[in-house]
C-alpha positions as CSV (number, residue, x, y, z in Angstrom):
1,X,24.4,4.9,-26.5
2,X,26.8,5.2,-23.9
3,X,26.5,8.9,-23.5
4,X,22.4,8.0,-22.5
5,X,24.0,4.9,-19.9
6,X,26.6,8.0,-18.4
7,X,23.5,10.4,-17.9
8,X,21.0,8.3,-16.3
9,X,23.3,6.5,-14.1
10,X,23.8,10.3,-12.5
11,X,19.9,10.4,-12.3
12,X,19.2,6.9,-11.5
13,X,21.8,7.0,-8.0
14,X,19.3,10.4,-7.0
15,X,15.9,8.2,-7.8
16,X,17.2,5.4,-5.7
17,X,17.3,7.6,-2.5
18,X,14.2,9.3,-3.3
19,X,12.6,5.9,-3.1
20,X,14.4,4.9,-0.2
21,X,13.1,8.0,1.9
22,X,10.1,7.1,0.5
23,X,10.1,3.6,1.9
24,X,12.2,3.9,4.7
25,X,10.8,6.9,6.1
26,X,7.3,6.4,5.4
27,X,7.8,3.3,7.3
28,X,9.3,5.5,10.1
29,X,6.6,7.8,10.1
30,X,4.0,5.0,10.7
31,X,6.4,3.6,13.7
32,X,6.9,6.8,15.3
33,X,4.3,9.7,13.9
34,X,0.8,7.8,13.1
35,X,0.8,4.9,14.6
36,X,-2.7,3.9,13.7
37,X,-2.7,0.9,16.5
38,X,-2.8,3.6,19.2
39,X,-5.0,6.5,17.2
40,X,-8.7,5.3,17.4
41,X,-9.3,8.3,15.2
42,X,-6.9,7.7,12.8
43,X,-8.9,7.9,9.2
44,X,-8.9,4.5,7.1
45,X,-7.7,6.5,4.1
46,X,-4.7,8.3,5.4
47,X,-3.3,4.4,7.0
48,X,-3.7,3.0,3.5
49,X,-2.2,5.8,1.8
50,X,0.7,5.7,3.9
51,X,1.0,2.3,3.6
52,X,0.9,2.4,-0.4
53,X,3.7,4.8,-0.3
54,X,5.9,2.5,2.1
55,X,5.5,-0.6,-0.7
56,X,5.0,1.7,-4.1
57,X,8.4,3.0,-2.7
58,X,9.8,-0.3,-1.8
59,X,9.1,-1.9,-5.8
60,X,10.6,1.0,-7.1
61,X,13.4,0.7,-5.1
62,X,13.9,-3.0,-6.0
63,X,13.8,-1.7,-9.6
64,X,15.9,1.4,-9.4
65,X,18.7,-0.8,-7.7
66,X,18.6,-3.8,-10.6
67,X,18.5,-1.1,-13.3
68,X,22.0,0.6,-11.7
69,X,23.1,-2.9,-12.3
70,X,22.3,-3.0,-15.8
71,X,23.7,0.4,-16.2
72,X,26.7,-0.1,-14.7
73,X,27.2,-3.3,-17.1
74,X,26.2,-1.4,-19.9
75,X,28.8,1.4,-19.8
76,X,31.4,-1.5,-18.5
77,X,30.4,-3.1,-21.8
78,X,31.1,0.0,-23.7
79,X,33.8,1.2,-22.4
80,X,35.7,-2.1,-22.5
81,X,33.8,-3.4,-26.1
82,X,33.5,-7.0,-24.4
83,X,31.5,-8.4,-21.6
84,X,32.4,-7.4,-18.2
85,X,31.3,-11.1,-17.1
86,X,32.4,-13.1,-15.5
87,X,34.5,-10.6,-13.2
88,X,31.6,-8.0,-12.3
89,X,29.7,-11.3,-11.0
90,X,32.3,-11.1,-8.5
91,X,32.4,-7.2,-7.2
92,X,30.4,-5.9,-4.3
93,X,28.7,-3.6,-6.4
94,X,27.1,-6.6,-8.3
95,X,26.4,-9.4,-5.0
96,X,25.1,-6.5,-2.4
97,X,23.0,-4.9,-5.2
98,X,21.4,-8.3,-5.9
99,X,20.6,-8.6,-2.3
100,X,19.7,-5.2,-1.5
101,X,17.3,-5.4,-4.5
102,X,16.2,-9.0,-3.1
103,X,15.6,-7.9,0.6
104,X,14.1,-4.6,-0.4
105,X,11.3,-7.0,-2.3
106,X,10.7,-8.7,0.6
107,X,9.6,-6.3,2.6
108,X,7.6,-4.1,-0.1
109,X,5.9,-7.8,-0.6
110,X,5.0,-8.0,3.2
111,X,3.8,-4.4,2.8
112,X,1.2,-5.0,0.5
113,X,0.5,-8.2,1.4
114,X,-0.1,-8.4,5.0
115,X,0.4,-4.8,6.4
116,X,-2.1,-3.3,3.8
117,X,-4.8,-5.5,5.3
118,X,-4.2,-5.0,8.3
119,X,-3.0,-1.2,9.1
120,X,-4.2,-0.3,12.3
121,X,-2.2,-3.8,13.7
122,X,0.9,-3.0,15.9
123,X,2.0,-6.4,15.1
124,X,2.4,-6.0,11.4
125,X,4.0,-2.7,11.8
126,X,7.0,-3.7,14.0
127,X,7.6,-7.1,11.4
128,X,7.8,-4.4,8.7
129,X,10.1,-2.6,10.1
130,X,12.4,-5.8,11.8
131,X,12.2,-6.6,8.1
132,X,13.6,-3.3,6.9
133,X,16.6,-3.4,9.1
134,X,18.6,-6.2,7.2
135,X,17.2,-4.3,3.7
136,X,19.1,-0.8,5.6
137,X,22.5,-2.5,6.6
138,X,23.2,-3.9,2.7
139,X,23.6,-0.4,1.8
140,X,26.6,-0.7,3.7
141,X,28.2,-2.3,1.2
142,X,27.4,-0.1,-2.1
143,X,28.8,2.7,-0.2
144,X,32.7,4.7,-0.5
145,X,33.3,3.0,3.1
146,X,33.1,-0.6,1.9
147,X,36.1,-0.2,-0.1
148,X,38.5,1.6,2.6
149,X,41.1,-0.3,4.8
150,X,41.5,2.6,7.2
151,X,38.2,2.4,9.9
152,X,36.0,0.3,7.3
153,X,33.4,-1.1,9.3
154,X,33.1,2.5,11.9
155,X,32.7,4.4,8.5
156,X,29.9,1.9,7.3
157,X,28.0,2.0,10.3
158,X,28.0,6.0,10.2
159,X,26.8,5.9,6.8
160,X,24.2,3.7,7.4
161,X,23.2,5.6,10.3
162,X,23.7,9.3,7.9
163,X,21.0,7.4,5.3
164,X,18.4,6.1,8.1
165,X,18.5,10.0,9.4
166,X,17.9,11.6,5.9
167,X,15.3,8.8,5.0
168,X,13.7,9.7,8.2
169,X,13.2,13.6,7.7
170,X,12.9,13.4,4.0
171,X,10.5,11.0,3.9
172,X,8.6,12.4,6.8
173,X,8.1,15.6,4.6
174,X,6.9,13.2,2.2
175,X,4.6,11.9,4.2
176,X,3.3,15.6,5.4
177,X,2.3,16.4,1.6
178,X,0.3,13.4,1.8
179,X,-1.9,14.0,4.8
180,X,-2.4,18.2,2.9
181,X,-3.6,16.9,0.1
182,X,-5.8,14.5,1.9
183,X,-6.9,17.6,4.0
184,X,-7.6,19.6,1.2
185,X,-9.9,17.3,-0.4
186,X,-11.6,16.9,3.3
187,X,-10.7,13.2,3.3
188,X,-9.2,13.5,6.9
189,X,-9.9,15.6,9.6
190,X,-9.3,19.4,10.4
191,X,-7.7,18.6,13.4
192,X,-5.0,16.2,11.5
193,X,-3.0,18.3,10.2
194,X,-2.1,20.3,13.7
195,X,-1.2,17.4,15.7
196,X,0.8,15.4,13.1
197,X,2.6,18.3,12.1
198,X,3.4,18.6,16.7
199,X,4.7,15.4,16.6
200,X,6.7,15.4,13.5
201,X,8.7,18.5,14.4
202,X,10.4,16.3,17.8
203,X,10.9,13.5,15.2
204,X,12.1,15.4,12.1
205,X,14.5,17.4,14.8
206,X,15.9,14.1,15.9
207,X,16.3,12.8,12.5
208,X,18.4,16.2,11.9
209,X,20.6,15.4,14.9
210,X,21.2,12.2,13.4
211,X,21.9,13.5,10.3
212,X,24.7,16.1,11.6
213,X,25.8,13.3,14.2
214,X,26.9,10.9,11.8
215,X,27.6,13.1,8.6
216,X,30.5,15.1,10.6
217,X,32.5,12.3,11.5
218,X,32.8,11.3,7.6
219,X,33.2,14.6,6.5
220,X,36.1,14.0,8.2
221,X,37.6,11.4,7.3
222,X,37.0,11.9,3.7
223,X,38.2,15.4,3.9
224,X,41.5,15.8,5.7
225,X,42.3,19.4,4.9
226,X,40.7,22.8,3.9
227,X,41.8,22.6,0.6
228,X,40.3,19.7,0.4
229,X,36.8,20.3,1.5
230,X,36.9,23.6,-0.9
231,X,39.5,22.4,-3.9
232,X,38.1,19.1,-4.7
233,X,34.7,17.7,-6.0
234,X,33.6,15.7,-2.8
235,X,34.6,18.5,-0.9
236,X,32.6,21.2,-3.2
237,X,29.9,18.6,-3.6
238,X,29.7,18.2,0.4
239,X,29.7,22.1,0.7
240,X,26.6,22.0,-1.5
241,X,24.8,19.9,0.3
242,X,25.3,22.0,3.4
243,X,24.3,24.7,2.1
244,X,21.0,22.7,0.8
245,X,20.7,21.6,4.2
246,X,20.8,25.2,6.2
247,X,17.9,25.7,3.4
248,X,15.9,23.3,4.0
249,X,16.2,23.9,7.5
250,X,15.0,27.4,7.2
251,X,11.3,26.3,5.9
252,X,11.7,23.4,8.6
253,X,11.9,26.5,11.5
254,X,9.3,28.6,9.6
255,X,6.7,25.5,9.7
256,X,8.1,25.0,13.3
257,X,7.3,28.4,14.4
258,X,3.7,28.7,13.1
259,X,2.9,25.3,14.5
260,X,4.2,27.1,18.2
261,X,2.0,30.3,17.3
262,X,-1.0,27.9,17.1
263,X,-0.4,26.3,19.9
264,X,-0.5,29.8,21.8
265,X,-2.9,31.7,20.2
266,X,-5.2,29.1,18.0
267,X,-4.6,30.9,14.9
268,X,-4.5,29.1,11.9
269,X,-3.4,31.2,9.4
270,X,-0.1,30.2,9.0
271,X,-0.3,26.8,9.4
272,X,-2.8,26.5,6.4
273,X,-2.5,28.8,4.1
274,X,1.7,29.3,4.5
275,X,3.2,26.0,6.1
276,X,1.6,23.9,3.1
277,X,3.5,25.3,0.9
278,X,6.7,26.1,3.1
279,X,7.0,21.9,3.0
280,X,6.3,21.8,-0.6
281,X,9.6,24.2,-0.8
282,X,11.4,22.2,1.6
283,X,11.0,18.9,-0.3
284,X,12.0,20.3,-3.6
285,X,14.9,21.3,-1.7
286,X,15.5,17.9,0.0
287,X,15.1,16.2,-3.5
288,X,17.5,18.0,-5.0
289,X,19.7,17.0,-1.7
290,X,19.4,13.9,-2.6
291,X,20.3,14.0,-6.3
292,X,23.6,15.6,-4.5
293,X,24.4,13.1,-2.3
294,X,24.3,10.7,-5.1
295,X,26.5,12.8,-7.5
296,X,28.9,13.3,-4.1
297,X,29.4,8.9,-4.6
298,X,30.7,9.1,-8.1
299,X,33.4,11.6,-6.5
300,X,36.8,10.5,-5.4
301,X,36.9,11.2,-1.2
302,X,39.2,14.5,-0.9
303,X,42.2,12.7,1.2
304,X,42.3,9.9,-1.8
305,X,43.8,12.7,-4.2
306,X,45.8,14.9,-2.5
307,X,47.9,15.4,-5.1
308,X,45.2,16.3,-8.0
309,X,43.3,19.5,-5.1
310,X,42.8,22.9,-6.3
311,X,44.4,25.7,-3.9
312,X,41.5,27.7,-2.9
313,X,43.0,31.0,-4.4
314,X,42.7,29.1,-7.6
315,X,38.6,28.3,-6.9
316,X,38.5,32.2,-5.7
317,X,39.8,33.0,-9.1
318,X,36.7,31.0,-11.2
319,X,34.7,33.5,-9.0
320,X,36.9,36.9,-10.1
321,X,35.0,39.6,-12.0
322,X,36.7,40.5,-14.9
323,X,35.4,41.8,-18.1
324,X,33.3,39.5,-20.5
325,X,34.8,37.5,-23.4
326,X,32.9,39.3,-26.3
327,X,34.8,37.8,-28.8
328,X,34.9,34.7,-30.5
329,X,37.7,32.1,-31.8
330,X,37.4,30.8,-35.6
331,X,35.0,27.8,-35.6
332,X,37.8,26.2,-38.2
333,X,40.8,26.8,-35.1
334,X,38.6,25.0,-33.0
335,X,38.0,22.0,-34.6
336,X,41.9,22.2,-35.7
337,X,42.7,21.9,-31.8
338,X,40.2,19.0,-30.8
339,X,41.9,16.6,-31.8
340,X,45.2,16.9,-29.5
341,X,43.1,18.3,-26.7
342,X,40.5,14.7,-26.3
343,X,43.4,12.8,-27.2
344,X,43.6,9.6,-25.1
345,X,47.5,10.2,-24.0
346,X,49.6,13.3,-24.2
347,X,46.5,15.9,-24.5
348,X,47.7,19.2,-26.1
349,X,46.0,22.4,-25.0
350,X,43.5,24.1,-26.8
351,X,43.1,28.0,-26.3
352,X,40.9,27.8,-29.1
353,X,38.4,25.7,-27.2
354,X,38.8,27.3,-23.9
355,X,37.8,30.8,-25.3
356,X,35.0,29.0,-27.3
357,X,33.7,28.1,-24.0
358,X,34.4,31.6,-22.7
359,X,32.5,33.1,-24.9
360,X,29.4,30.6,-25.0
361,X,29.3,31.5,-20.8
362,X,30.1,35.2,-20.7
363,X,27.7,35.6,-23.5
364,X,24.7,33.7,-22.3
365,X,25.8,36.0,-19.0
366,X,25.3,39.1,-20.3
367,X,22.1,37.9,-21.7
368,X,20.8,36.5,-17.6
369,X,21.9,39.1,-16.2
370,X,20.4,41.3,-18.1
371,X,17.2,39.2,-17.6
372,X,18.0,39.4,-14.3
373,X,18.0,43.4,-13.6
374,X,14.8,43.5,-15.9
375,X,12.7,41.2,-14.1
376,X,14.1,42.8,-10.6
377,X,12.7,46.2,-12.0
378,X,9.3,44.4,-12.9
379,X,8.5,44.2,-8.9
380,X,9.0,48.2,-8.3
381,X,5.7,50.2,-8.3
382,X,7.3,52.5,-11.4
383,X,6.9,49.3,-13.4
384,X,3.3,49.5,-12.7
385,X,2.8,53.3,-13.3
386,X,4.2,54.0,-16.4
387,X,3.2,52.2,-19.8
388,X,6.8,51.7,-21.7
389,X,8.5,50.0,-18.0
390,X,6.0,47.9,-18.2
391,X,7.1,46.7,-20.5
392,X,9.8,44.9,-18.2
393,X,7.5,42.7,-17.3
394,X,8.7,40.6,-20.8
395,X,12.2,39.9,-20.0
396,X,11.2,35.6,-20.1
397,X,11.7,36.5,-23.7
398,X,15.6,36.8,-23.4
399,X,15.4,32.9,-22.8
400,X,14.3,32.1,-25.9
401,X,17.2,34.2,-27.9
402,X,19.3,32.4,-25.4
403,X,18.3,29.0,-26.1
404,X,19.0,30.0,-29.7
405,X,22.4,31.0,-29.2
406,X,23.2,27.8,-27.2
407,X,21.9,25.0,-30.1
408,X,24.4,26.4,-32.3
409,X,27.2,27.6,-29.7
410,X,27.3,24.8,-27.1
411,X,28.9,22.0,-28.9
412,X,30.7,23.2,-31.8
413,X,32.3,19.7,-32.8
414,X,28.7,18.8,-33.7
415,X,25.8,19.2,-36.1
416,X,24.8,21.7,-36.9
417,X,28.5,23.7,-37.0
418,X,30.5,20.4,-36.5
419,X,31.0,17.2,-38.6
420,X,29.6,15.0,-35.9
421,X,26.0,14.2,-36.5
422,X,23.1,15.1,-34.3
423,X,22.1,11.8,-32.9
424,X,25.2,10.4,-32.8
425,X,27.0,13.3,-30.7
426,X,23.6,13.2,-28.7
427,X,23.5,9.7,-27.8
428,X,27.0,9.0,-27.2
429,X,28.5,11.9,-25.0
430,X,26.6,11.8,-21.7
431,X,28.0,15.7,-22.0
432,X,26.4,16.9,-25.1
433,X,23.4,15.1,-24.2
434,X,23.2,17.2,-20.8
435,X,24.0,20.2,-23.2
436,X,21.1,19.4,-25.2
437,X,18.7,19.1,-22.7
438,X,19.5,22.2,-21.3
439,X,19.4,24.0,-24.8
440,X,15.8,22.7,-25.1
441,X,14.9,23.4,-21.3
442,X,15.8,27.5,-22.0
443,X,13.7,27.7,-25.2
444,X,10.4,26.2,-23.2
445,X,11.3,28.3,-20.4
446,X,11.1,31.8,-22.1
447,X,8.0,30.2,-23.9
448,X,6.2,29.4,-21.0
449,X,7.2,32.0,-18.4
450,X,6.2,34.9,-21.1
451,X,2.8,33.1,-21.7
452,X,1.8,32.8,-18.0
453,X,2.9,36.0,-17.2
454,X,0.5,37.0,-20.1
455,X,-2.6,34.9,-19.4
456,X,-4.8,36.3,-17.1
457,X,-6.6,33.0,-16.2
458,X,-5.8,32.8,-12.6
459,X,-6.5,28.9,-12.6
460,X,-4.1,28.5,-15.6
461,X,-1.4,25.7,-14.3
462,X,1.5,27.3,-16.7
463,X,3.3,29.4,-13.9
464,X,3.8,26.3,-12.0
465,X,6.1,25.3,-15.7
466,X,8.8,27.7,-14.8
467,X,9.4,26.8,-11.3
468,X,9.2,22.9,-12.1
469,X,12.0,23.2,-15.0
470,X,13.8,26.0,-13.0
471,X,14.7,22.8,-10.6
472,X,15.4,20.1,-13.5
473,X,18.0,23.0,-14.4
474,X,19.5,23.2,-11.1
475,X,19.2,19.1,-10.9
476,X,21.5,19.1,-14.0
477,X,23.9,21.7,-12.8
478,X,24.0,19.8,-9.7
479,X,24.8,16.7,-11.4
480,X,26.4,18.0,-14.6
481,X,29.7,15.8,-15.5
482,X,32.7,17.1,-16.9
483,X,34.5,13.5,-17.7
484,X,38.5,14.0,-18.0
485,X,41.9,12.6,-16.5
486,X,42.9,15.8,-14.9
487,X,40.6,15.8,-12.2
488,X,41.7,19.7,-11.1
489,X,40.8,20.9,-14.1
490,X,37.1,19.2,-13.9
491,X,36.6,20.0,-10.5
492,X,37.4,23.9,-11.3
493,X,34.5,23.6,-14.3
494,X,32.3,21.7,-11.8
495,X,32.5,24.5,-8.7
496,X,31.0,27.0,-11.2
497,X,28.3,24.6,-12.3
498,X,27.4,23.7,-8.8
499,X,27.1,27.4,-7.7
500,X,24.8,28.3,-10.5
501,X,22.6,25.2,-9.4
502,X,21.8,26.0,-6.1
503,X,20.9,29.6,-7.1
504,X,18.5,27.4,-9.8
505,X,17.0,26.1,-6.8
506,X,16.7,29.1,-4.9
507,X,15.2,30.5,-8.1
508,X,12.4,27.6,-8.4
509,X,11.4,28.1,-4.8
510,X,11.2,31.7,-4.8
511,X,8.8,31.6,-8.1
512,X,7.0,28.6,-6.4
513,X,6.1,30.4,-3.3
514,X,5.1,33.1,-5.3
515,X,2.8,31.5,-6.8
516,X,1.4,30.3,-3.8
517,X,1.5,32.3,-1.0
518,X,0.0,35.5,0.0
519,X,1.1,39.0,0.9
520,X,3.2,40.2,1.5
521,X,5.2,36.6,1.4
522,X,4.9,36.3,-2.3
523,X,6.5,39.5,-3.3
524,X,9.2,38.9,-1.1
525,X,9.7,35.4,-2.7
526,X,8.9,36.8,-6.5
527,X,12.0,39.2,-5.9
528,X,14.1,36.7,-4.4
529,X,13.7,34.4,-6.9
530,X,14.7,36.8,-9.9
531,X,17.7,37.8,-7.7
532,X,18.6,34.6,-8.3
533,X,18.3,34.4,-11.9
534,X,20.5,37.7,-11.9
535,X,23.2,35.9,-9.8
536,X,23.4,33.1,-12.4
537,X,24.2,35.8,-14.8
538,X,26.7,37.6,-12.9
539,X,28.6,33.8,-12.7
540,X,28.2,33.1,-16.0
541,X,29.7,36.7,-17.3
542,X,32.9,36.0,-15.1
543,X,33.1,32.9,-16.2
544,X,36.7,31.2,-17.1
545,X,37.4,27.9,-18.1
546,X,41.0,26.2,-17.2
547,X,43.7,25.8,-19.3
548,X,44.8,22.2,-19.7
């Protein structure tokens, strides 16, 4: 069971900041965007919706924080075999996530209590959010900072600060989702939707600033060299999330810009049937952000192992094309290897295993890539005009052979090749777990995708299935753990893992907007997004694994 504890405390660190932009941000939003005290027009509904996202956020949030504690005592407890009691009691981790958990009731309490009945009451607001503030500054003390000597309390406050800004924008999207669906069911008025989204570009571009104010300063001290920043998993980690961020700041211009086009020419176009769904691009984008940033915790800070960094010729080299593996070792030379190669001390290499996991990449390469170029030639007009290339238009079907080829070929040490038994390798190898998961995610994929691209009920809610798994794949990738002592070795399996899952992304946002927006938008986003899926291929088919 310890493989399950592993996995969800990746996923449960990503949750916790989803809820706290939730909570945090929402409350923000009221402060700064809505406040309801000073809109006489401000609808009953759209005040007590906010407000139930502010508390619904701050339970879960309480509950999120105490399950990390019960996590973290769980793997403690079997990775030790004993009670970690009575010297967790003692740890940081274990006081501040009590009181974080504590104080974070408290004001989801006064939330629903108090604020709730009274929404449109100044009062209430400001003593939610002078309640927050104490709730905000305990994170200081679950964070890397908190257990540095050099500039402790400076980097605490900047972090603080870095999580108040992100809470601020992402929950501010959020809250923007909110008031469109309340527009679309006519709930609130027209007129809403213009002004809020005005006055939430000045605050969302000051929540940015905050954001890069504050973030730069402990980039750098976490990250003392290039190498660093581009050899070592907080550094590769912290690239990723910049990248995220210059996406998310691309729909964040494009909703920018058609709210200044309405406010010049009083066309709505744009702004309703494109902005929508620009926002519901950029918060799948800031979610997965966030599922980042909490991977980028459970990585050792860049200037703390100088002495375990990749050169960055060595990361160029994951990245080299070179022709595919196309052939395979024995399964019986494997297994022969594994045991030196997992040993706890003195680990003997295993070529065996390495071009194993060569083969499984460069294979499942060829077969993306191929996908890939397929689904790219779907979107030319000769697909259209000529019965047999049509016929590219069923290239999801590659996933399911895929998905095939991985349940026997990703973990060969267990069932159904390897004497280690389904449930047990499963549920105790956070690793093969994630493995599994991703074997099933590519069988439902190819399903799916090739029956919405069949049906011709334009209502039918399965294209949305591809998109929506499309970014659980990338959240994996994104938080995919490769557990070993020789931490260069990991990271140079991790870079090629985090690469393919912000093309994931890219890939779920381009099929999204496809879905959703019109011409000619969505064939631009269509094409994009199988150019993805192509460039996950072309990774894969290169792929190396280290030698250690």
């Amino acid at each position: 069971m310890a493989g399950i504890a592993d996995f969800l405390d990746s996923l449960i660190g990503g949750f916790d900041l989803i809820c706290f932009a939730l909570m945090i941000g929402g409350l923000l939003w009221g402060l700064f965007v809505l406040r309801p005290w000073q809109q006489a027009n401000t609808p009953a509904i759209l005040a007590a919706t906010t407000i139930r996202l502010i508390y619904q956020g701050g339970f879960w949030l309480a509950a999120a924080q105490g399950f990390k504690i019960i996590l973290k005592i769980w793997l403690m407890a079997a990775i030790l075999e004993k009670s970690p009691f009575p010297e967790f009691a003692d740890t940081s981790q274990f006081i501040g996530g009590l009181i974080r958990a504590a104080l974070t009731l408290l004001v989801a309490a006064y939330a629903y209590y108090y604020l709730s009945r009274h929404p449109d009451s100044e009062d209430h607001w400001q003593n939610t959010g002078l309640l927050a503030v104490p709730m905000v500054v305990s994170g200081a003390w679950l964070v890397h900072a908190a257990g540095r000597f050099d500039d402790r309390l400076l980097l605490m406050g900047l972090t603080v600060l870095h999580q108040l800004a992100a809470a601020a924008w992402i929950g501010g999207v959020f809250m923007l989702l909110n008031l469109w669906q309340l527009q679309r069911r006519q709930a609130v008025a027209a007129e809403l939707w213009p002004l809020l989204l005005k006055r939430f570009s000045l605050f969302g571009g000051l929540a940015v600033g905050g954001i890069l104010l504050s973030g730069v300063p402990i980039a750098w001290q976490y990250i003392d060299s290039w190498n660093g920043l581009v050899g070592t998993g907080y550094g590769n980690l912290l690239m990723v999330k910049i990248i995220l961020l210059g996406l998310a700041l691309t729909f964040a211009w494009l909703n920018r810009t058609a709210v200044a086009d309405f406010l010049l020419s009083g066309n709505q176009h744009a702004l309703r049937r494109r902005v929508p769904y620009y926002i519901e691009a950029e918060a799948l984008i800031l979610v997965t952000l966030l599922f980042t940033a909490a991977s980028l915790a459970s990585q050792p800070p860049a200037i703390d192992i100088p002495n375990l960094t990749a050169a960055w010729q060595e990361v160029l080299g994951t990245f080299t094309p070179q022709w595919p593996q196309t052939t395979s070792p024995t399964h019986s030379a494997l297994l022969a290897g594994e045991a030196g190669r997992v040993a706890i001390v003195g680990q003997t290499p295993s070529l065996a295993a390495t071009e194993w996991s060569n083969y499984n990449h460069n294979i499942s390469g060829i077969f993306i890539t191929a996908m890939g170029m397929l689904a790219m030639f779907s979107y030319s007009r000769w697909a259209h005009s000529h019965p047999l290339l049509a016929l590219s238009r069923y290239w999801p079907i590659g996933f399911v052979g895929l998905g095939i080829f991985l349940f026997f070929r990703s973990d060969a040490e267990t069932w159904p090749l390897g004497p280690i038994g389904f449930w047990e390798s499963t549920f105790n190898n956070g690793e093969v777990l994630q493995h599994r998961i991703a074997t099933l995610l590519v069988l439902v994929l190819g399903i799916f995708e090739l029956m919405a691209r069949r049906a011709k009920n334009a209502d039918s809610a399965l294209p949305l299935v591809f998109p929506i798994l499309a970014a659980f794949g990338g959240l994996m990738l994104l938080t995919h753990s490769h557990i070993g002592f020789q931490a260069k070795s990991a990271f140079l399996i991790q870079v090629g893992h985090t690469t393919m899952g912000i093309f994931a992304l890219i890939l779920a946002c381009g099929r999204w907007l496809e879905l959703k927006l019109d011409s000619p938008g969505k064939e631009l986003a269509g094409f994009v997004s199988v150019a993805a899926l192509f460039q996950i291929g072309f990774i894969l088919m290169f792929y190396r694994e280290p030698l250690y």
